[in-house]
Rosetta silent file (secondary structure, phi, psi, omega in degrees, C-alpha in Angstrom):
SEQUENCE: XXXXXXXXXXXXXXXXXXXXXXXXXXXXXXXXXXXXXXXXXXXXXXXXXXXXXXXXXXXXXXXXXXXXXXXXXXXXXXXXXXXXXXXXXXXXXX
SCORE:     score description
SCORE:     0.000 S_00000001
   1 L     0.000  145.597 -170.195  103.126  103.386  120.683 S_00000001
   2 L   -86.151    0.121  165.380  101.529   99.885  120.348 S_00000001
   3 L   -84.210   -1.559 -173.734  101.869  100.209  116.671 S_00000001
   4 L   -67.515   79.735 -175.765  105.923   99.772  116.850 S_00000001
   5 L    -6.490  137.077 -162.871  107.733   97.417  115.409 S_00000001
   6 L  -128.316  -35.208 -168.528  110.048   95.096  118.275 S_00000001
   7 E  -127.959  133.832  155.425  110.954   92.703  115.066 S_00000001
   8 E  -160.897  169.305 -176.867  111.843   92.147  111.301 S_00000001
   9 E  -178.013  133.716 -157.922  113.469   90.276  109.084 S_00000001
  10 E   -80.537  136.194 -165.456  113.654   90.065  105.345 S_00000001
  11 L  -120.919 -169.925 -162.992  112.020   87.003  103.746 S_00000001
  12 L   -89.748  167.763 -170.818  112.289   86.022  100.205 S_00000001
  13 L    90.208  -43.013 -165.142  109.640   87.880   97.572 S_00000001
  14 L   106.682   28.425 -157.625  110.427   90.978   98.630 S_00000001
  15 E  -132.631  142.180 -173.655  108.393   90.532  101.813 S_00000001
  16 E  -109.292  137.879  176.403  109.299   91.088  105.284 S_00000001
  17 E   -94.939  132.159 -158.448  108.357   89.329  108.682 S_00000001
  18 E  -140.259  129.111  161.519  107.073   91.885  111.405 S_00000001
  19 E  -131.789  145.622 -168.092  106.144   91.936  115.086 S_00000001
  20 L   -95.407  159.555  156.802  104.374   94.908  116.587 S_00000001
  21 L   -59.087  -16.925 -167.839  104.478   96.081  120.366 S_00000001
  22 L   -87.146  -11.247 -174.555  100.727   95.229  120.437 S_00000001
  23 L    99.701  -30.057 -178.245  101.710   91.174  120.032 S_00000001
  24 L   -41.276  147.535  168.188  100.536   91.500  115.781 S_00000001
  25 E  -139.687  121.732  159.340  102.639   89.377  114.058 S_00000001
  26 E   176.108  176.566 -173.560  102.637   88.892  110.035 S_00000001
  27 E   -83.245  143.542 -156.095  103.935   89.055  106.771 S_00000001
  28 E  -137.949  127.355 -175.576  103.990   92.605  104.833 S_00000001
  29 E   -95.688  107.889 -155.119  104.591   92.145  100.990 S_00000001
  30 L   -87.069  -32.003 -155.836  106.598   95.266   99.619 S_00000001
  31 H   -15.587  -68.556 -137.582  106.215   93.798   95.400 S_00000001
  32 H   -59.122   20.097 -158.688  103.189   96.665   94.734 S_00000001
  33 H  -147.501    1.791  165.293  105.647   99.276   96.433 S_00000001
  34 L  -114.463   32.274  178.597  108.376   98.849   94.497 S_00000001
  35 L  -118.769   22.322  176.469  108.261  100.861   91.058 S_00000001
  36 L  -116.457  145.458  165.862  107.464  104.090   93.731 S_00000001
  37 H    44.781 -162.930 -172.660  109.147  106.687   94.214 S_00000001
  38 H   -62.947  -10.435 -177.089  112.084  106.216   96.805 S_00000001
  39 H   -95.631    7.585  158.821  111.301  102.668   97.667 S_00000001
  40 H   -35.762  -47.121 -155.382  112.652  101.977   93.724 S_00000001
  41 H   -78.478  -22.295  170.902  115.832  101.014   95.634 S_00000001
  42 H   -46.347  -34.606  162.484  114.296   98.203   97.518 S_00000001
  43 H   -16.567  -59.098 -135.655  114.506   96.861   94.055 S_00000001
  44 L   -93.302   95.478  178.771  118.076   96.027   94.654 S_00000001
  45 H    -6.432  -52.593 -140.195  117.979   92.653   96.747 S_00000001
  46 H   -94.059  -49.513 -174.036  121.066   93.112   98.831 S_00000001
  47 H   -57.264  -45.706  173.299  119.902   96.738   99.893 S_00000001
  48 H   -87.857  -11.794  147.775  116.476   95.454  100.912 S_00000001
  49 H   -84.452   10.696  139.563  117.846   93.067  103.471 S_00000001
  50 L   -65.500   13.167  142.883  119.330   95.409  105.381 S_00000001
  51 L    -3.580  106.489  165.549  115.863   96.082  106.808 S_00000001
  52 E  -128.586  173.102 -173.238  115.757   97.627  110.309 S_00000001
  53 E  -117.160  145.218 -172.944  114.093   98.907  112.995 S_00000001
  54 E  -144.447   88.737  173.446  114.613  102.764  113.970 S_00000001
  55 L    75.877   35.674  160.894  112.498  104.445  116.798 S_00000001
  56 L    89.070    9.539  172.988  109.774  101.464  116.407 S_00000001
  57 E   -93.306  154.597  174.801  109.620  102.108  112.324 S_00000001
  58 E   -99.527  124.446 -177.596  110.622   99.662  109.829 S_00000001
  59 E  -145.069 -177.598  170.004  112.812  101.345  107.913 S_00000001
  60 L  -102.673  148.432 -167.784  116.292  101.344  105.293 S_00000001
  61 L   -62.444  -51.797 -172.694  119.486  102.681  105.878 S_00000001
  62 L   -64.784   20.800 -175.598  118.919  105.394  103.130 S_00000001
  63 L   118.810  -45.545 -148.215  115.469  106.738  104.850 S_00000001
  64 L   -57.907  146.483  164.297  112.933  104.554  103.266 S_00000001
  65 E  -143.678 -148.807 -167.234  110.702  103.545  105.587 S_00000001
  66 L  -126.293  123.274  152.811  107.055  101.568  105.722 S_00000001
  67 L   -46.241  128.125 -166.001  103.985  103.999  107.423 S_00000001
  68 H   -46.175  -58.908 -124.067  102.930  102.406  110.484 S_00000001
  69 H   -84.380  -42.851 -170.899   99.111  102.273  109.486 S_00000001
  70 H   -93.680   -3.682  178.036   99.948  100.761  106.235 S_00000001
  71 H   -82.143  -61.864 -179.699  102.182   97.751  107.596 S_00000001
  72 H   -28.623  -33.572 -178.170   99.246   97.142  110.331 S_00000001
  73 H   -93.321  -28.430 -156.078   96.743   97.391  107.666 S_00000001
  74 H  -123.244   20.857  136.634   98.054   95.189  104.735 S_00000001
  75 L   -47.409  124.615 -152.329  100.177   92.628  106.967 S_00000001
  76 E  -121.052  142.228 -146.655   98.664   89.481  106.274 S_00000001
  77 L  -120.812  -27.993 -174.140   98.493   87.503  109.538 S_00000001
  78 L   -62.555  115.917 -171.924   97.367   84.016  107.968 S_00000001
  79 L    62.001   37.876  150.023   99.453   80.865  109.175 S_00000001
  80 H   -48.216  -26.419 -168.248  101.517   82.933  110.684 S_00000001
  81 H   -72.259  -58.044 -160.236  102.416   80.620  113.526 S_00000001
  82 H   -66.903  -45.778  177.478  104.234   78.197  110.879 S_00000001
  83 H   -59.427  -95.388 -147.022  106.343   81.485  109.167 S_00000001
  84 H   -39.565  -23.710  157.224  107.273   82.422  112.482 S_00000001
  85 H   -53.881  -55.069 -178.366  108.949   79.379  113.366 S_00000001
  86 H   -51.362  -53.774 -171.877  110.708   78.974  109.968 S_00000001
  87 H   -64.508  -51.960 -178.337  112.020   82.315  110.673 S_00000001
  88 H   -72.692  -31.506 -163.333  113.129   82.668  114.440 S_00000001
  89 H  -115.191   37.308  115.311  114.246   79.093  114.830 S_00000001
  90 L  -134.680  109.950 -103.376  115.916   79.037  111.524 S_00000001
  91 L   -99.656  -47.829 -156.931  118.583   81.421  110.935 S_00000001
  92 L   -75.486  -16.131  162.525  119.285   80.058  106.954 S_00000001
  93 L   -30.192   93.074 -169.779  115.699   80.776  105.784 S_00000001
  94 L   -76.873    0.000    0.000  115.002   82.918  103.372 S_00000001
């Protein structure tokens, strides 16, 4: 599906860097998502950078994962070109 995730990678903030199968690229801010429910545990720093990809979802080793619809809608795309550099062509970035 051209909604799938190909990339992520946990940035600092609680916010994650995302590329779609469709070519989308952008930053998806978890804060507002993390007093719910099962994504409480995201809370815990070390837990939410273990971030992955699982059958083109972004998801956590314990289940959590993000609905496609809502990273695509509330991914914020602006200056993206400059984040994406810091992130793929430096490894130590937060």
């Amino acid at each position: 599906m051209n909604w799938d995730a190909t990339f992520v990678k946990p940035l600092s903030g609680y916010r994650i860097y995302v590329e779609m199968k469709n070519g989308r690229k952008g930053i998806f801010d978890l804060t507002p998502y993390l007093d719910r429910g099962v994504l409480r545990e995201l809370r815990n720093i070390h837990y939410f950078n273990q971030v992955g990809i699982v059958l083109g979802a972004v998801t956590w080793p314990h289940g959590q994962d993000i609905a496609p619809e809502t990273l695509v809608g509330e991914m914020n795309t602006d200056s993206i070109e400059s984040s994406e550099n810091k992130t793929r062509n430096n490894p130590a970035c937060p």
